[in-house]
C-alpha positions in Angstrom: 30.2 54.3 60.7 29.9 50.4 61.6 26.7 48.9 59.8 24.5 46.7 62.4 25.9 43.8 61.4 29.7 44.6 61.8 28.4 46.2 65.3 27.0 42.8 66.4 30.5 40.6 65.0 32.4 43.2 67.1 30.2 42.6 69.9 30.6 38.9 69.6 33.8 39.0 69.0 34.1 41.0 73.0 32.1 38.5 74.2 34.5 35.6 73.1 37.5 37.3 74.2 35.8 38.7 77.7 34.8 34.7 78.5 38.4 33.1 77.4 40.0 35.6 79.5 38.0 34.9 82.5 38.5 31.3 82.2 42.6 31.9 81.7 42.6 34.3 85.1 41.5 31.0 87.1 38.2 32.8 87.7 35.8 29.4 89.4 35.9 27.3 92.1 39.7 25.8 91.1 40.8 25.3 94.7 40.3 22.3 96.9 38.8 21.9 100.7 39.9 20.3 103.5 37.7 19.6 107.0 40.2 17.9 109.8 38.0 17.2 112.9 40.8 17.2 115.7 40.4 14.9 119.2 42.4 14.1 122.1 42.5 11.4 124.3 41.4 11.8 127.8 44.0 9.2 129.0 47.8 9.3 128.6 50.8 6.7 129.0 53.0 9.4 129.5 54.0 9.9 133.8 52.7 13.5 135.7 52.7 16.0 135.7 52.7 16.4 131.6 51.0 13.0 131.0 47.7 12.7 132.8 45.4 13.8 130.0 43.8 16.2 127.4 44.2 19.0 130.0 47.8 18.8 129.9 48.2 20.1 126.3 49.0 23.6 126.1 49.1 24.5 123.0 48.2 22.8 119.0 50.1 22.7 116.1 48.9 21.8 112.9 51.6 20.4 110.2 50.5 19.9 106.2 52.8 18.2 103.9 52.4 17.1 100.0 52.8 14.3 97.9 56.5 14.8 98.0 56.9 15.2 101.9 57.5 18.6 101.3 56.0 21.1 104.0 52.8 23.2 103.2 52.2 24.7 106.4 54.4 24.3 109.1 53.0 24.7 112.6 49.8 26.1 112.7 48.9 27.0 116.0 45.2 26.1 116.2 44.3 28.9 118.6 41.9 28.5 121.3 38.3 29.9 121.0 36.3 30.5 124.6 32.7 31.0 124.4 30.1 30.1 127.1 28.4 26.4 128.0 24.8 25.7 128.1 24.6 27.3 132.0 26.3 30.7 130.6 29.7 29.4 132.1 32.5 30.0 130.3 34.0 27.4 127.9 37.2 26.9 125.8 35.0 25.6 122.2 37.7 24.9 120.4 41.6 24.6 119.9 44.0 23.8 123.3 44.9 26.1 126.1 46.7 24.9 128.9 44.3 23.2 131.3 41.4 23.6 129.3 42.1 21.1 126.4 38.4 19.9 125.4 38.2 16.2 124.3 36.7 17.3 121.2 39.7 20.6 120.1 36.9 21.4 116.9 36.9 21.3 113.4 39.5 23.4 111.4 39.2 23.8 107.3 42.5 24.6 105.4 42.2 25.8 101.3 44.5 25.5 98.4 44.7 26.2 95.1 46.6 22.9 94.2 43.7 20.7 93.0 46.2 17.7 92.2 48.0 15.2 94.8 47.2 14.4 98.2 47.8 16.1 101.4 49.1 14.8 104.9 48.1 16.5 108.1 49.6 15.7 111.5 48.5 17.3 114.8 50.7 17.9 117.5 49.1 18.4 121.4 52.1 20.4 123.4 53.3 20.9 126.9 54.1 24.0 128.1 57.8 23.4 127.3 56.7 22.1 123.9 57.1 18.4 124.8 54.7 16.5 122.6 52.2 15.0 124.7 49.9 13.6 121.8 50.0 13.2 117.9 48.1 12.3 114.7 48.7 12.2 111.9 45.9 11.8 108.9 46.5 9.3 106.1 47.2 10.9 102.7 44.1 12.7 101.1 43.5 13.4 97.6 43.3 17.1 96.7 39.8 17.2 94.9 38.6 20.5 93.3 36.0 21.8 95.8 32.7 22.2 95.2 30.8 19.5 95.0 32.1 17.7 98.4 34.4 18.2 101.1 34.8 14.6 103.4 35.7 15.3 106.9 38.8 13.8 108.4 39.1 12.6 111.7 42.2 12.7 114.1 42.2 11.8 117.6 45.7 12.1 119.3 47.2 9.8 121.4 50.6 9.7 123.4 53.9 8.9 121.0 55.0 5.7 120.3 
């Protein structure tokens, strides 16, 4: 039979082990936040039909790269989401369909556990026959653990150089 004071060293002793073990199992918030704020441009260098403006893109794709170039996700398609306007009409609120483009294609968040390095994200606005009608492409951001903050990055397409 264990005396009361052996009862509470074994009971410290779970305690210790039960708290390293949750910190080894990446149990926390080890993962880092991104918020890209997507816009297109209403105008278009590019001639008709696939160049006259933010209504032309069909479809979105998101690209992420690394530090090293290498890709993270390839090709997200940002899909549309419809809802209804102000007057109960209905609206495409965010991502691209053909025709229906909004200026403003919405915010989109994207989560990793790689808390290190910096991250590039390009977005690509396509025609139907998946011509590239607009592009951006973010500067590199740093990974930072997530919370305390999570900056929002901008990109607003415009037509290819």
């Amino acid at each position: 039979m264990l005396s009361l004071t052996q009862f509470k060293k074994a009971l410290v002793a779970a305690g210790l082990l039960a708290t390293s073990l949750s910190g080894v199992s990446g149990c926390g918030p080890d993962y880092a936040l991104f918020s890209i704020h997507v816009k297109a441009s209403s105008k278009s260098t590019l001639p008709l039909p696939n160049g006259s403006d933010n209504t032309a893109i069909d479809q979105c794709e998101m690209t992420i790269r690394d530090q090293n170039g290498k890709v993270v996700l390839d090709r997200f398609h940002l899909k549309p989401t419809s809802g209804v306007d102000a007057n109960g009409q209905p609206k495409l609120l965010s991502g691209c369909q053909g025709g229906f483009t909004p200026i403003d294609i919405g915010l989109f968040s994207y989560s990793t556990s790689n808390t290190t390095g910096t991250f590039t994200f390009t977005v690509n606005g396509l025609a139907t026959n998946k011509e590239i009608l607009q592009t951006a492409t973010s500067d590199s951001i740093a990974a930072k653990v997530f919370p305390p903050e999570m900056p929002e990055t901008l990109l607003t397409m415009s037509t290819p150089k």
